[in-house]
N, C-alpha and C positions, 0 to 999 in steps of 0.2 A: 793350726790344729795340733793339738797335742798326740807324742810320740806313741802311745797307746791307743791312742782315738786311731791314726795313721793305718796302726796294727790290724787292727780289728778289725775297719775299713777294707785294709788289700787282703784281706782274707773271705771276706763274703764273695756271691757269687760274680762275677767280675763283671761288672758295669760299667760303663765310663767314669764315673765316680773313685769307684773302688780300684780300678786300672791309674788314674791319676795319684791314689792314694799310695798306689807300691812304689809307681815312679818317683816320688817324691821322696816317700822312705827309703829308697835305695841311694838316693842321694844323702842321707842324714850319714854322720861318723860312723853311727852304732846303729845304722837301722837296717842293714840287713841279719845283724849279730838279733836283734831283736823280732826280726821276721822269723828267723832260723827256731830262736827259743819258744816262738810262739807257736809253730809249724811241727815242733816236738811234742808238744803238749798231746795235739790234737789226736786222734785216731786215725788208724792208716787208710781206713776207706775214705773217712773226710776229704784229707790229704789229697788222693789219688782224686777225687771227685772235681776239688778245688786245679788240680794241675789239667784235669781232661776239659772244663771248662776255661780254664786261662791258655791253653793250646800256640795257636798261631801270637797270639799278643803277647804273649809271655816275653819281661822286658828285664828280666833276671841278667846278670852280664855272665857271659859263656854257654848261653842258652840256644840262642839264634845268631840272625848274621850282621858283619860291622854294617857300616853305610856303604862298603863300595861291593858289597854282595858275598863277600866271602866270609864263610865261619868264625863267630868270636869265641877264641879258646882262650878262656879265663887259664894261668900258667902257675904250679905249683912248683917251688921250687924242693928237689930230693938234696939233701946236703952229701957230699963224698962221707968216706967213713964205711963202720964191718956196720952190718947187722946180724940176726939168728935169720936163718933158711932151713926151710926144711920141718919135717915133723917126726917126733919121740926120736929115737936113737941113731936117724941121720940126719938130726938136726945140726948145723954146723956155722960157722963165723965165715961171711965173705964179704969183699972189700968191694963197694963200686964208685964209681968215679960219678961225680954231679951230674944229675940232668933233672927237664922238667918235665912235666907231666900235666895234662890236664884234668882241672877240675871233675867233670863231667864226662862220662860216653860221648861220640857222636850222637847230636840228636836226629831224630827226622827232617827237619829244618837244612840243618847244616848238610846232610846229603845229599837234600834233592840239589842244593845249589849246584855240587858236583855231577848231577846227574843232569841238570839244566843248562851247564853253560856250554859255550859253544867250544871251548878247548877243554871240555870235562872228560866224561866216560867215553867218548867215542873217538878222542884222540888216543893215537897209538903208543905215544911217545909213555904214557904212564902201565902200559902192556908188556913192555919189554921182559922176555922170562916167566910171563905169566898167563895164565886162562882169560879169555874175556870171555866172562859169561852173559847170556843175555839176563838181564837188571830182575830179577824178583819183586812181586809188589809187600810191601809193609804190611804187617798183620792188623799193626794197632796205631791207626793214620794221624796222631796226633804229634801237631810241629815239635813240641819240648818234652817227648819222649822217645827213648835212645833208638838210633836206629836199628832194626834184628833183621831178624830172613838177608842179610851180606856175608858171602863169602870171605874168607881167608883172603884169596886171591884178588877181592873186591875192596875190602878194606887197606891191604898196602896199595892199590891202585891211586886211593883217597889219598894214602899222607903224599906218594911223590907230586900229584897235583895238588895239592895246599903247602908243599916243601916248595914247589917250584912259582907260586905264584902269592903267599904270601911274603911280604915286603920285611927284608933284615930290619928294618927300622923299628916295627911293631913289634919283634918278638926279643924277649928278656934275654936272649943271650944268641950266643953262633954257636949255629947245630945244625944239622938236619932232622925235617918232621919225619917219623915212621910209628912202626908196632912197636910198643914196649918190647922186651927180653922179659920172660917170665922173672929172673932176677931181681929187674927194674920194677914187674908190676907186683911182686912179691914184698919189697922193701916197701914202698909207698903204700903199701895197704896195710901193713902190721907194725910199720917203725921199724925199730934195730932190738926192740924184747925180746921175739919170737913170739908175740901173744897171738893167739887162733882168732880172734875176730878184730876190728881194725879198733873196738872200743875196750877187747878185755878178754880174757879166758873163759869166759861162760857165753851163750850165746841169751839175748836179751828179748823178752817178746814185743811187736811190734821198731824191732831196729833195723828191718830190714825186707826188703817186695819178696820174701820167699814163703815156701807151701810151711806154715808153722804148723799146722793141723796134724798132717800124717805123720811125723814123726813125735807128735804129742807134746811140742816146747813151743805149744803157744796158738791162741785164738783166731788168727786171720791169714785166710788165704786167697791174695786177688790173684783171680785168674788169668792175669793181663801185667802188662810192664806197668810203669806209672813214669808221672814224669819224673825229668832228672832233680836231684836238689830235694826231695820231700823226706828223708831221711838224717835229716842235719845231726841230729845226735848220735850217728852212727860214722861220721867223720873220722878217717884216719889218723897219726898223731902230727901227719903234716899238713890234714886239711881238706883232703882228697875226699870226695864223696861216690858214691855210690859202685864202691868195689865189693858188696858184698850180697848178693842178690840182685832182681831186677836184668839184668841180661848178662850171661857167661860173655867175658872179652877176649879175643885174640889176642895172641901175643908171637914172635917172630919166632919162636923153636921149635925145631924138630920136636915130638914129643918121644921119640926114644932115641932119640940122639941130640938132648937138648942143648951140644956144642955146635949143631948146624943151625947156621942164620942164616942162609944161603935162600933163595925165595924162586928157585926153579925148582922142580920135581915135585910129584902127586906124597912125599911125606905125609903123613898124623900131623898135625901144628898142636900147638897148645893151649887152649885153653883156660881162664881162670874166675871165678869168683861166684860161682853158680848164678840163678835165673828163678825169676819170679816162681816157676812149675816145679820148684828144689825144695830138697830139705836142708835147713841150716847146715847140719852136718857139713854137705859136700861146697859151702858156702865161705867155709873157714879159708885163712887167707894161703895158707900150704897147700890147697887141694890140688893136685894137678889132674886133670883132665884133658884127653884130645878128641881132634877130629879133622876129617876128611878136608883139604883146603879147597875143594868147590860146594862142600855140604854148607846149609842154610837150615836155618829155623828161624821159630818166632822168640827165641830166648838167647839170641847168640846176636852182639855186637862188638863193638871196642870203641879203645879211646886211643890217643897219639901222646907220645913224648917228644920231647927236644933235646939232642943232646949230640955229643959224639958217636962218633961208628959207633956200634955195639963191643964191647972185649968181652970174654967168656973171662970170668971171675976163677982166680984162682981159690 
């Protein structure tokens, strides 16, 4: 079958058929480079509609989990080097040392594996210094969309259990898994430009799961996440998807004392990249926002990096 037949195929509503059709194209050179262009085209409720019916089967890689159960985080890699931080007149140059990041949020998929296994949530050993809260249920229960209503406190709980039991061998370098540094997830969403959206200085309609309606830059507002990956043209300059709408991410800082990385005390953390219920505005990739590190919502997740300790950037 031809590489367009393929397309068009994994894009209908996902039947056995149509499920063999993506698998196959995701094996081609350029066939998810192809999926992605075709996936851009489309309209965002499509999109969302197509990812809420492909759910649990969703065979995208970095979406669900390897074959020994644990989380496949697809890994981008951040190059060292200055970028621009910051926005209008304390915008500024800072240097950060290599790490990777992952493609994707956590999805729904990937956390309940942590909430299921038998040395997940309920061992201590990923508690130390922290709140164990009891587990909140998902607002929007589809497997390949990001997981939201988690804690601060819940989400580092997540990397030291996938730090400590994913296998060196798998992952692209030596690091430990945790929350990006606002920093880290500030670089990887705008490049080293300073541009406000991860694709440009303007914001674009339909580039991104946030409310475009009420602030009047654009037609569509789903009231709901969507899954990960349906925004491909809205990709960072390294690749990085869905940093900008679709659920606000944790990040390791203080938010008024963003040189504390420290992961004991009831701190503000920080927040980044606004949520599905936003206006683009506060979606830009400079926005900083915080919040309570046992508060939860339906617009609040994150995603993990790999890298070295954290250093505060001169």
């Amino acid at each position: 079958m031809a590489t367009d037949q393929l397309v068009r195929l994994a894009l209908t509503v996902p039947t056995a058929n149509a499920l063999a059709a993506l698998r196959t194209l995701l094996t081609l050179p350029d066939g998810a480079a192809r999926l992605n262009a075709e996936l851009a085209r489309r309209d965002p409720r499509e999109r969302a509609a197509w990812g809420q019916q492909l759910a649990a089967a969703d065979p995208r890689p970095g979406v669900g989990l390897r074959a020994d159960g644990l989380p496949d985080i697809q890994w981008i890699a951040i190059p060292s080097g200055t970028f621009r931080y910051g926005l209008g007149d304390q915008q500024r140059q800072l240097d950060l040392a290599p790490f990777w990041i992952a493609q994707y949020p956590i999805t729904y998929a990937q956390f309940e594996a942590f909430l299921s296994a038998p040395d997940g949530y309920s061992d201590p050993r990923w508690w130390v210094d922290l709140v164990q809260q009891p587990m909140t249920t998902q607002w929007f229960k589809y497997a390949n969309h990001p997981r939201e209503n988690v804690s601060w406190w819940q989400a580092v709980a997540f990397t030291r259990w996938l730090d400590a039991l994913l296998p060196a061998s798998t992952r692209p370098a030596a690091g430990s898994i945790r929350l990006p540094t606002e920093w880290e997830w500030e670089k990887a969403a705008r490049g080293i430009d300073g541009r406000l959206y991860p694709w440009g200085d303007e914001y674009r309609a339909g580039y991104a799961n946030v409310d475009e309606v009420s602030g009047g830059q654009g037609a569509t507002y789903l009231p709901h996440t969507t899954a990960v990956g349906l925004y491909p043209q809205a990709a960072s300059p390294f690749g990085v998807q869905d940093l900008c709408g679709n659920v606000w991410e944790w990040c390791l800082n203080e938010h008024a004392h963003p040189h504390h990385l420290g992961v004991s005390g009831q701190a503000v953390r920080v927040v980044r990249g606004g949520s599905w219920d936003d206006a683009p505005l506060v979606a830009q990739c400079a926005f900083r926002a915080g919040s309570l590190p046992a508060s939860r919502f339906s617009g609040r997740g994150f995603r993990v990096v790999l890298g070295a300790a954290p250093v505060i950037p001169e």
